[in-house]
N, C-alpha and C positions, 0 to 999 in steps of 0.2 A: 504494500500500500504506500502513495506516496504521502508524505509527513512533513510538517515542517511545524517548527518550534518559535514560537515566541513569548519571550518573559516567561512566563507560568503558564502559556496555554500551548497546547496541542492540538494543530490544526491535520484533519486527517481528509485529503481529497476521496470521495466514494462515486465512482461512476458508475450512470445506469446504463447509456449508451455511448459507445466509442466516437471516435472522431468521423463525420461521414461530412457529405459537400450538400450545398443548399446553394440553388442556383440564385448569383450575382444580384441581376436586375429583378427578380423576385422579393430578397431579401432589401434592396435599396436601390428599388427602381427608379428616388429622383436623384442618386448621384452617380457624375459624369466619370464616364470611363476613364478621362484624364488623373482623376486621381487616386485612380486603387493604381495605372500606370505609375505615374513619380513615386509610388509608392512600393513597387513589385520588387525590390530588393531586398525587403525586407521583410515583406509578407509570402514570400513564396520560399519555403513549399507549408508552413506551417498551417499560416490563414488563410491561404488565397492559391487555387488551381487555376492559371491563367488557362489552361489548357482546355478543360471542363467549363471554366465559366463560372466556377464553384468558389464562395467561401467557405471555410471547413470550421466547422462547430462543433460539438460534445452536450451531450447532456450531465453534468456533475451536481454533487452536494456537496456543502461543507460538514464534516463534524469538526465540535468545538468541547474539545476534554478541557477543564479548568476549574478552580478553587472545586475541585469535590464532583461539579456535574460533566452532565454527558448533554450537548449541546447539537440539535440540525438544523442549519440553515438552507431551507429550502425542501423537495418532496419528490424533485422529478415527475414524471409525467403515471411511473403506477401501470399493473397489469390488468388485460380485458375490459379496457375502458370504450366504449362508444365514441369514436372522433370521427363523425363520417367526413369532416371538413379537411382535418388534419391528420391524412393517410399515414403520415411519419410516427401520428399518436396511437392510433387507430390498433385495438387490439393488441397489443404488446405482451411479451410475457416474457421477461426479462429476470435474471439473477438478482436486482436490486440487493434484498434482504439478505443473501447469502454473499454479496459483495459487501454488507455492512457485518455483517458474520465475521469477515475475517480482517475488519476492524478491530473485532472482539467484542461488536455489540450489539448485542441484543433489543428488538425493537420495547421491552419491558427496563431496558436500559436508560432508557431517551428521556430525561425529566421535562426538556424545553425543545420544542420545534415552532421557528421563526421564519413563517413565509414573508420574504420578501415582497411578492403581489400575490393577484389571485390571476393567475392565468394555469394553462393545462399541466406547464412543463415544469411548474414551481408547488405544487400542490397534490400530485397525484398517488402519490404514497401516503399520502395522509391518512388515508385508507386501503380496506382489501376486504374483499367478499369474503364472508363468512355464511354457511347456508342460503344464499342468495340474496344478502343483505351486506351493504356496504357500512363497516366498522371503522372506528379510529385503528390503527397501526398500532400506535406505538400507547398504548392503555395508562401511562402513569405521566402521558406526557400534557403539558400545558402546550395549546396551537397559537404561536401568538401572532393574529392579524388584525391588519387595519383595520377601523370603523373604514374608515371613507372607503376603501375595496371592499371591501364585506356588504358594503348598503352599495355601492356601485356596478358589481353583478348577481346581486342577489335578483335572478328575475323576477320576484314578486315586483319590485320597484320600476319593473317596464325601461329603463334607460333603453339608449340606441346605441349602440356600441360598434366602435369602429373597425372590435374584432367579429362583430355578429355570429354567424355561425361557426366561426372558429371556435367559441365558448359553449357550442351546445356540449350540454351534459356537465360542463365542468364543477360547476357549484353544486349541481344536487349530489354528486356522486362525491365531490371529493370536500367539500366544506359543510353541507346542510349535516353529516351525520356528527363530526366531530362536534360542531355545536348542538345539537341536538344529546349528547351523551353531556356536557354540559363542560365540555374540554378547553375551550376556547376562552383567549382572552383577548377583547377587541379594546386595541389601544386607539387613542388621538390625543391631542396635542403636538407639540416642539419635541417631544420624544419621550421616550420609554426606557427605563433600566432594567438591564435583566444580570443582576450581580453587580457585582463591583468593577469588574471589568469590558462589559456590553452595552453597548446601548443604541437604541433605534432611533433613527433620526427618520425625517418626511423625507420623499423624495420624489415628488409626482413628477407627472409627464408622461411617464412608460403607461403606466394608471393612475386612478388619481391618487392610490394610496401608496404608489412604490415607496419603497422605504430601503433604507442602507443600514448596514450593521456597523458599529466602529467596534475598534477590538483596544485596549487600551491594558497592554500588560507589562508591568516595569517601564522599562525606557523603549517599547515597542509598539508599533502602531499598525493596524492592517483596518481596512476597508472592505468588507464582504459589498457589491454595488448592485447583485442583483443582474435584472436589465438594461444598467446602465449604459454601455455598452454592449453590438452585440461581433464587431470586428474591432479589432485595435489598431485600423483604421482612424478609429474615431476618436482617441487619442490624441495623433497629429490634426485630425479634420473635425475636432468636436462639434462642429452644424452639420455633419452630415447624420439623417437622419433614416432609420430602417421605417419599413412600411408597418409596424408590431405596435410604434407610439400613440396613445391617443390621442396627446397633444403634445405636438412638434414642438413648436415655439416651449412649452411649456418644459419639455425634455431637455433640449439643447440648454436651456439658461441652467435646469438642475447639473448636467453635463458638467459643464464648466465651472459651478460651483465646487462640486465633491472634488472633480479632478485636481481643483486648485487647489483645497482641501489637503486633500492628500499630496499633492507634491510640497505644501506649506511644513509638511505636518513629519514628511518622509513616511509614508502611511505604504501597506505593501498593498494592491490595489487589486482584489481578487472578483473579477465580475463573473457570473455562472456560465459561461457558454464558452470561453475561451479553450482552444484545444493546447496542446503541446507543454509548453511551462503555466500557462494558465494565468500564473498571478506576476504582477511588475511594478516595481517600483518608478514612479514620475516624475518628470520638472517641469517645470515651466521652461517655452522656449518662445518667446513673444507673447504672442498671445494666443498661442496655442501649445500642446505639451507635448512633449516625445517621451518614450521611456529610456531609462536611467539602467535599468538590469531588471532582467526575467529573474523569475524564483529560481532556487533550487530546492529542491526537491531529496529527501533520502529515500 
């Protein structure tokens, strides 16, 4: 498993699906080919298949071992789920649990799991059918999400959503039962502490409830971002924006916030979908950022 240490926490990467390509103009159909080119030195072969047309993505979770608990940010997308929209989701039936197994951890392990948003690929583990009824996962765990995503796709509330049928199924299968067992804890405000060392900040745009983890252990800092990013790309080109945001403008400003954040902060900047080193440390480089060093990994 890859691992990586800071201060006092143990951050452990757990994937659900490996690294595969998602075609270019699909993923960020309004940006110009001119600049994944100025950019192909650096993105290829990791990010980016010029060849294919493909950026390359991952589905991962974080676990978060520290002061005592066992910590997961994020759910992945989950087995046997109905995604007629999103064939990539659609029916899965993946090792997950048996690649957090050799973590060493057991889903009765899990005291805290902290969805970033509510969308399919961040939430799906949440649950698993039991006799043909979808259960919480991880039974002793607190689910912590946003009010504002929790009442933003909850479709009792009718919203129009810019993912529409991307989200059919997702909240009754993977949100409605863990609050319904009465697992959940829906935060808002300026932020949420979860220990001494964690804390949830707002970070809409992606959704309106996106949220970023900061990690604050000793003299070490990391940034879990979620959807903040879905190329590192977007790094050097923080307005560029994939077609997943629901509000653009609204993304792009959060964008540049965290990213300065963290390169202010020296913060290790670990967004969900990056493949190969995954997490990176940033600067500032006018007024846009490059990265600094890719993670290592043991």
């Amino acid at each position: 498993m890859d691992t990586i240490t800071l201060g006092n926490a143990e951050i452990t990467r757990v994937v659900e699906l490996p690294t595969k390509g998602l075609a270019r103009d699909f993923v960020f159909p309004d940006v110009p080919m001119d600049r994944w080119c100025e950019n192909e030195d650096w993105l290829v072969p990791e990010f980016l298949d010029p060849a294919a047309d493909e950026i390359r993505t991952m589905i991962q979770t974080w676990l978060i071992r520290t002061e005592g608990r066992t910590i997961l940010i994020d759910t992945g997308i989950g087995n046997g789920r109905e995604r007629p929209a999103m064939p990539v989701f659609h029916h899965l039936n993946t090792d997950y649990l048996g690649n957090l197994a050799a973590a060493g951890v057991r889903p009765e392990d899990v005291d805290t799991v902290i969805c970033t948003h509510v969308h399919g690929d961040h939430v799906g583990w949440n649950t698993h059918q039991v006799d043909g009824e979808w259960r919480p996962t991880f039974p002793n765990a607190a689910y912590v999400i946003s009010r504002a995503d929790f009442d933003y796709w909850n479709p009792a509330n009718g919203h129009r959503t810019r993912s529409g049928p991307r989200m059919a199924n997702v909240f009754e299968d993977s949100v409605a039962p863990v609050h319904q067992a009465g697992q959940t804890v829906l935060w808002e405000g300026d932020h949420h502490d979860i220990g001494a060392e964690l804390r949830i900040e707002p970070a809409p745009g992606h959704t309106p409830g996106s949220s970023v983890v900061w990690l604050r252990s000793g003299t070490d800092r990391a940034v879990f971002a979620g959807d903040l990013l879905h190329s590192p790309l977007q790094i050097v080109e923080p307005d560029c924006s994939p077609c997943f945001d629901e509000d653009e403008t609204g993304a792009r400003a959060t964008r540049r916030r965290v990213l300065g954040e963290a390169a202010d902060t020296g913060a290790l900047l670990f967004p969900a979908h990056f493949p190969g080193p995954s997490a990176a440390e940033v600067r500032r480089d006018g007024s846009r950022f490059a990265v600094t060093e890719w993670a290592a990994w043991r």
